[in-house]
N, C-alpha and C positions, 0 to 999 in steps of 0.2 A: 757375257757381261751385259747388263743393262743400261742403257740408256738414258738418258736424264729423258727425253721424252716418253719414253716407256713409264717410265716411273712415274710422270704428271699424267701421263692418261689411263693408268690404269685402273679397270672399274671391279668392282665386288658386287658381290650380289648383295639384296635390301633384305631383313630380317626385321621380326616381332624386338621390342625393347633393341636393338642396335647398335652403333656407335653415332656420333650423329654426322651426318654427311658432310655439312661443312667443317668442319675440323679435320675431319680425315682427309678431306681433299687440300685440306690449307696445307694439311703436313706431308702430305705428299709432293706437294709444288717444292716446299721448304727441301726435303728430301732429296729432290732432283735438282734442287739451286746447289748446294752441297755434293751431293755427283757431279755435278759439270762442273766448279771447284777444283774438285780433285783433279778428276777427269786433266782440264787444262794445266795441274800442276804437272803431273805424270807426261805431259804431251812436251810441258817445257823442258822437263830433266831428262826427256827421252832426245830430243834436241840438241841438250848442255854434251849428253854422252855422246851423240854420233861426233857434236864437232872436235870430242877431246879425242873420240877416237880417229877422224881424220886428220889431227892437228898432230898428235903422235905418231900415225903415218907419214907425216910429210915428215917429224925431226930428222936433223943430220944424222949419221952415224955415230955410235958410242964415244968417237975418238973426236966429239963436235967440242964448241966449248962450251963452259959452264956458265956463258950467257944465256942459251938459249934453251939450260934446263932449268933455270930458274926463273925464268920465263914460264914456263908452261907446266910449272908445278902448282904456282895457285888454283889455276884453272883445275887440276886435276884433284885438290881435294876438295872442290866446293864438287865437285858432279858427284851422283850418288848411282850406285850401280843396282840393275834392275829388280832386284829380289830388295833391295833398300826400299826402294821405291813402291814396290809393291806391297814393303810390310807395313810403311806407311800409311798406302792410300785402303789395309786392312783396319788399320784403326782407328782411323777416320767413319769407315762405315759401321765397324762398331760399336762407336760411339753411340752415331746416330739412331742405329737399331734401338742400342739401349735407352737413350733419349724418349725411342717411340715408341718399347716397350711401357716404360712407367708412366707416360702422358695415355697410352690406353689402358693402362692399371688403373689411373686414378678418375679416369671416363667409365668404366665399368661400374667402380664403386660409386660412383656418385650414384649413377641410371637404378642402379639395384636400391639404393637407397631411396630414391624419387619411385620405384615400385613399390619399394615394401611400405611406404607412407598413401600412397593412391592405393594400395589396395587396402589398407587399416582403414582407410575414412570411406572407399565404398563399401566397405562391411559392416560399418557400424551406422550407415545410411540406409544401407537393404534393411537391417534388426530392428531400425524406429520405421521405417514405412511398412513391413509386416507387422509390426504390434500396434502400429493403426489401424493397419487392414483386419486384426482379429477383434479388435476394439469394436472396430462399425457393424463387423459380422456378428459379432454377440448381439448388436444394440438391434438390428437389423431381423436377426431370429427368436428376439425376446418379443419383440413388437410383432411377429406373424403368430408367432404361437398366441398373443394376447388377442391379437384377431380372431384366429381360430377358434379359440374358444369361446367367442365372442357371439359366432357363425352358428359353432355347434348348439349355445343355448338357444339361440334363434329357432334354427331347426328341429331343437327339444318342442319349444312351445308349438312350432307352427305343424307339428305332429300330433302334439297334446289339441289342437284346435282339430284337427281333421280328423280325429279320432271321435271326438266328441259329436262332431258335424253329421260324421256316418254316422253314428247313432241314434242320433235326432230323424238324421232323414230315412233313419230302417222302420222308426216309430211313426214316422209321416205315413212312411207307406205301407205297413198295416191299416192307420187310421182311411188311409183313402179306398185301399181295396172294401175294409168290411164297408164306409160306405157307400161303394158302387152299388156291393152286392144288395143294402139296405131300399137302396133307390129304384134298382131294377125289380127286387121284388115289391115296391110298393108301387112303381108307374105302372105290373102288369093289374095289381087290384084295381086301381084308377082306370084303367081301359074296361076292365068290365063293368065295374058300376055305369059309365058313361055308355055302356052298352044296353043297359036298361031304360035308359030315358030315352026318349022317342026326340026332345027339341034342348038340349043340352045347352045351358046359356054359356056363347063364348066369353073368355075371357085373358086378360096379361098370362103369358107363363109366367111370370113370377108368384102370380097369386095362385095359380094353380097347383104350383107345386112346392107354394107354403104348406100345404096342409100335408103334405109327406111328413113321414113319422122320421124322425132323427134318428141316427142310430146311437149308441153308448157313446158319450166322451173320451177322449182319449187325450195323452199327456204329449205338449206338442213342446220339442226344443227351444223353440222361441218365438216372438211373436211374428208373424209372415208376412208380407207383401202384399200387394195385389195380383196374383194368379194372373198367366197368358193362357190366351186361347191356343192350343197347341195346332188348331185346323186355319186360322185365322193369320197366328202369327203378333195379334193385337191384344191388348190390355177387354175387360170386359167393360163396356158401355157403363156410368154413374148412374146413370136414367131406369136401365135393366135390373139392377140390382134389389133386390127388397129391400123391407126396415129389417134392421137387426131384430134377432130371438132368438132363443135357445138353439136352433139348430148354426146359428152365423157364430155363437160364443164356442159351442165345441167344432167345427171346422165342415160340417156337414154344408152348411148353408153356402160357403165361396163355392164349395163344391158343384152345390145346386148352379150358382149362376153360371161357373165355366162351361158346365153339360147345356145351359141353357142358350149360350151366345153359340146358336150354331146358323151357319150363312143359311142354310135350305129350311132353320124353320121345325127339323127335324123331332121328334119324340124321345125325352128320357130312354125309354124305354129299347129306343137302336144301338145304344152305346154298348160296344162289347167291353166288362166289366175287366176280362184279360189282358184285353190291350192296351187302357189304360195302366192295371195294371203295371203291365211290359214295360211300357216307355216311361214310366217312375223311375222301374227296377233299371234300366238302362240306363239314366242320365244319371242316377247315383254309383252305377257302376262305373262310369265316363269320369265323374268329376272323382270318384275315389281313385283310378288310375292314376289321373293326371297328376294329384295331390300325391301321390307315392313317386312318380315317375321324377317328378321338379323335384320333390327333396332329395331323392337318390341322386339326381343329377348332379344339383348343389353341392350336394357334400362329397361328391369325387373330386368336384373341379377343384372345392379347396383344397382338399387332399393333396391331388395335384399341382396345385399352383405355391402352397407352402413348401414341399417338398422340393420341388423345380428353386424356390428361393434359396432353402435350406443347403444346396447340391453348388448354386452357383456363388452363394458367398463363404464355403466351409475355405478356411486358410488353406493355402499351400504347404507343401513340406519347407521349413527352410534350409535353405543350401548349404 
């Protein structure tokens, strides 16, 4: 049999949704107030019994008189005999049970009731914060793809430009080869004739080699800059330069002055026409790389970087 102590300390293990701890332990106590109740009524009838039963051991014999069974018959019907007592202190607990049955009956339905209400409203909380979350994701990849597009025509034109550029600068550099080739063979005429005079009057190269024959015109992309000395490193001197003429208007004549700004003073006529050449054909091969290499770049990274956007805001499955 248990104990009223027993019954106040007895612990259960702790579970998801539960009963709640203090109730259960309130009606625990209550439970074991009620045991020890009983408990001390059963202690007192078990008491009533021994003394009726010692007090009927000591009566007189049968032949006593009927003073003193009248006496000691009240006593014997208020004592209740042990299976009385027992069925008694049966319905009592009972009771009880029952009591503590329906009090955890209507603790259940409540908690169930207090879940299925917490779980409707976090469900219908998750359903508007995702259909946010696809909201901004639409807004979020309608705005990259407008970018992107944005990017790609950029990278149309600045293709359309460097297209254009090589072929300006393919037309440069024909026009500069034929006129190396034009200058060399006209600086070797000039060496001979100057081979014939005996006292050859000095003069400016620039006036010198005004008198070089131009070669053909040619059709130039745009209008150019001022030419670097490519030995120098430096812009050509305003002072060196001649007056403009026919060979300055089709592009022979800048030509003239670059060959002419040479540190040692040098001759037309040493320049290797190839080499120049070369290092044209070289620096437009350098700048058409570089121009292919940046827009290829460009347009992976968007690629990339749209895509990475596209990947981190696509919705969730929802649950």
């Amino acid at each position: 049999m248990l104990t009223p102590e027993e019954i106040a300390s007895r612990q259960f293990l702790v579970s998801l949704r539960g009963y709640d701890r203090d109730e259960v332990t309130a009606f625990l106590r209550e439970v074991a107030a009620q045991h020890a109740r009983v408990l001390d009524d059963l202690r007192v009838l078990e008491r009533e019994l021994e003394q009726s039963r010692r007090e009927l051991e000591a009566a007189p014999a049968p032949g006593a008189s009927s003073t003193a069974v009248e006496a000691s018959a009240p006593a014997a019907q208020t004592a209740l005999s042990p299976r009385e007592a027992f069925a008694a202190l049966g319905e009592e607990t009972t009771r009880i049970l029952v009591a503590a049955e329906e009090s955890a009956q209507a603790i259940r339905e409540k908690a169930e009731e207090r879940a299925r209400t917490d779980l409707e409203n976090a469900r219908n909380e998750a359903r508007d914060e995702v259909e946010g979350a696809r909201r901004t994701a639409s807004k979020i990849v309608a705005d990259a793809e407008r970018r992107r597009n944005a990017i790609a025509e950029d990278i149309r034109t600045l293709e359309s430009t460097r297209d254009a550029f090589v072929q300006g600068l393919r037309a440069a550099m024909k026009g500069v080869h034929g006129a190396v080739r034009g200058m060399q063979t006209a600086s070797g005429t000039t060496q001979l004739a100057a081979g014939d005079d005996e006292d050859p009057e000095p003069g400016p190269a620039g006036v010198q080699h005004a008198a070089v024959a131009a070669p053909a015109p040619y059709d130039r992309p745009g209008e150019p800059g001022p030419l670097v000395d490519r030995r120098s490193g430096s812009e050509p001197a305003a002072t060196a330069a001649p007056a403009p003429d026919a060979a300055d208007r089709d592009g022979s004549g800048v030509l003239h002055d670059v060959l002419a700004e040479d540190d040692d003073d040098r001759e037309a006529g040493d320049i290797d026409p190839d080499e120049a050449q070369a290092q044209v054909a070289d620096e437009a091969g350098s700048f058409e790389e570089a121009t292919v290499s940046a827009v290829a770049a460009t347009s992976a990274t968007l690629g990339e970087d749209v895509a990475g956007v596209a990947d981190e805001l696509a919705p969730e499955p929802e649950p």
